[in-house]
C-alpha atoms as a printed R data frame, in Angstrom:
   type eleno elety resid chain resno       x      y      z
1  ATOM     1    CA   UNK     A     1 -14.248 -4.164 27.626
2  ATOM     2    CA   UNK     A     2 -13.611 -5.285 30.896
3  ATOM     3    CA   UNK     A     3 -16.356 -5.428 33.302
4  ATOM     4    CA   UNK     A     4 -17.168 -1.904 33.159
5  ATOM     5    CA   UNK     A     5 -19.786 -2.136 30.303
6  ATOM     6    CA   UNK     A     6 -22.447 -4.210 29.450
7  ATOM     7    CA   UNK     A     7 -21.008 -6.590 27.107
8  ATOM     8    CA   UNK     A     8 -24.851 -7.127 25.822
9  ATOM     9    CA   UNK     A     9 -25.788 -4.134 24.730
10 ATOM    10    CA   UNK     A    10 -24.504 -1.485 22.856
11 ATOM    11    CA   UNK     A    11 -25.987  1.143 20.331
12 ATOM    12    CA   UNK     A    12 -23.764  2.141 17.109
13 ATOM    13    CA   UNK     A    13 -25.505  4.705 14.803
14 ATOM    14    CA   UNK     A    14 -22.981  4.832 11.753
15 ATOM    15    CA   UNK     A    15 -24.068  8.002  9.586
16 ATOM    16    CA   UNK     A    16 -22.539  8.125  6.321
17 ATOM    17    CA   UNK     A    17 -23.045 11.404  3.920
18 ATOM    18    CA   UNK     A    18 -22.727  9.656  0.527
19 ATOM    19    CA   UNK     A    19 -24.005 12.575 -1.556
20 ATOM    20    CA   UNK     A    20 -20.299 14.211 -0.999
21 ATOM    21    CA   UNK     A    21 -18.193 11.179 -1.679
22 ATOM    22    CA   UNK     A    22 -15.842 11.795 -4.400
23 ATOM    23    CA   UNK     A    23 -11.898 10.321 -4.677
24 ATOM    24    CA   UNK     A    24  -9.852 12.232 -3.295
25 ATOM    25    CA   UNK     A    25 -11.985 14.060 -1.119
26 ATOM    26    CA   UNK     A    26 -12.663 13.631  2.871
27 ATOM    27    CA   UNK     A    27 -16.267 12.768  3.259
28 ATOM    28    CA   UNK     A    28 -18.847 13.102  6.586
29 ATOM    29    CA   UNK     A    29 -19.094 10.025  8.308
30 ATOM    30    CA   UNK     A    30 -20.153  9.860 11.865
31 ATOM    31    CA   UNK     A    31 -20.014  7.011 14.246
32 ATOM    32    CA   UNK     A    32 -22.035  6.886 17.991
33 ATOM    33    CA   UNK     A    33 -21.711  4.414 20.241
34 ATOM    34    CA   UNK     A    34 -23.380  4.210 23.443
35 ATOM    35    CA   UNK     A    35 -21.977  2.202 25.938
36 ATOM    36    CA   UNK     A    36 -24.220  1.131 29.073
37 ATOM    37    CA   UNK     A    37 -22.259  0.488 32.646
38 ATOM    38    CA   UNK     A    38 -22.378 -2.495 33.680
39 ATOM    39    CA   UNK     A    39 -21.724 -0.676 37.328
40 ATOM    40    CA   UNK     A    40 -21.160  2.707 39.172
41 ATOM    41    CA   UNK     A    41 -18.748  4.628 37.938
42 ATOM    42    CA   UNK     A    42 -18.266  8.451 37.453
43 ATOM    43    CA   UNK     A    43 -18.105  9.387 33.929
44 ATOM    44    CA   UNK     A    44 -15.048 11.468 34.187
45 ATOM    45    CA   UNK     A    45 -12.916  8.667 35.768
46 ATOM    46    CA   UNK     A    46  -9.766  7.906 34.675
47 ATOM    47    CA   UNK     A    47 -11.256  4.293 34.168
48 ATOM    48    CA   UNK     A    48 -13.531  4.910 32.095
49 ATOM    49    CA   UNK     A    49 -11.640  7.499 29.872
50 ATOM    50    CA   UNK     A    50  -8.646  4.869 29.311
51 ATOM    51    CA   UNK     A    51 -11.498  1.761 28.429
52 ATOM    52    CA   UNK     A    52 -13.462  4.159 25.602
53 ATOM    53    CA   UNK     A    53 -10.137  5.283 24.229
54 ATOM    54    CA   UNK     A    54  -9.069  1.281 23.725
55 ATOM    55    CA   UNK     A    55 -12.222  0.670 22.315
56 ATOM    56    CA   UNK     A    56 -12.139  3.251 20.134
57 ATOM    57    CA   UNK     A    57  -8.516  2.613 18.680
58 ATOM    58    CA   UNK     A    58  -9.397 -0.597 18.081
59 ATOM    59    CA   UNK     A    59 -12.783  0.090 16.066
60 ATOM    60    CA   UNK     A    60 -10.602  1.832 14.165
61 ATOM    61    CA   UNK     A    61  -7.384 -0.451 13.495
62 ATOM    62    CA   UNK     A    62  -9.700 -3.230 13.282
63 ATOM    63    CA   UNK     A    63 -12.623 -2.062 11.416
64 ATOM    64    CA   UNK     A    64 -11.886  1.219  9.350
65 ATOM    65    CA   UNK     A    65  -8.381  0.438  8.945
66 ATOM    66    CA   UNK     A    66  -8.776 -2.656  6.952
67 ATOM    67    CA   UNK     A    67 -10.815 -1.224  4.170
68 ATOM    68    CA   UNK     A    68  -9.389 -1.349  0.623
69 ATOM    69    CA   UNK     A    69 -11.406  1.656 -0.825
70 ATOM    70    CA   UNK     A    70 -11.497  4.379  2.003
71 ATOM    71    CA   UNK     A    71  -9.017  6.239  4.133
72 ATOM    72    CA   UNK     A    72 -10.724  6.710  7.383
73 ATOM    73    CA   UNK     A    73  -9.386  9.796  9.695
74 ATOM    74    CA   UNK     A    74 -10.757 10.531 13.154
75 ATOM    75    CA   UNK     A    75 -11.044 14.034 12.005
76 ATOM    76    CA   UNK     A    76 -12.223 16.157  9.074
77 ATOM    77    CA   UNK     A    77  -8.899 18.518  8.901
């Protein structure tokens, strides 16, 4: 995370709509993370744009990837 964010606090609010899960089908899920600086920075830097986008790809190679029963896309379409 490099020393950009607080590496001791974090917030993840996973949201999972089970009443619509079915095989075959794309289900709701939604995933928030809140990410505290650990210093200034302006939030439309290029800094921290290319940090949340390698934290995101790998929550999602290594975490949503891996499961056997669930094909996880970062969109609904």
């Amino acid at each position: 995370m490099d020393d950009l964010f607080l590496k001791s606090k974090q917030i993840v609010d996973l949201d999972i709509r089970t009443s619509g899960i079915r095989p075959n089908k794309r289900s709701y899920m939604n995933c928030e993370i809140t990410l505290f600086l650990n210093k200034e920075e302006p939030i439309k830097s290029k800094n921290i744009k290319i940090v949340v986008k390698d934290i995101l790809n790998n929550l999602i190679k290594d975490s949503f990837k891996v499961s056997p029963h669930f094909n996880f896309y970062r969109t609904k379409k």
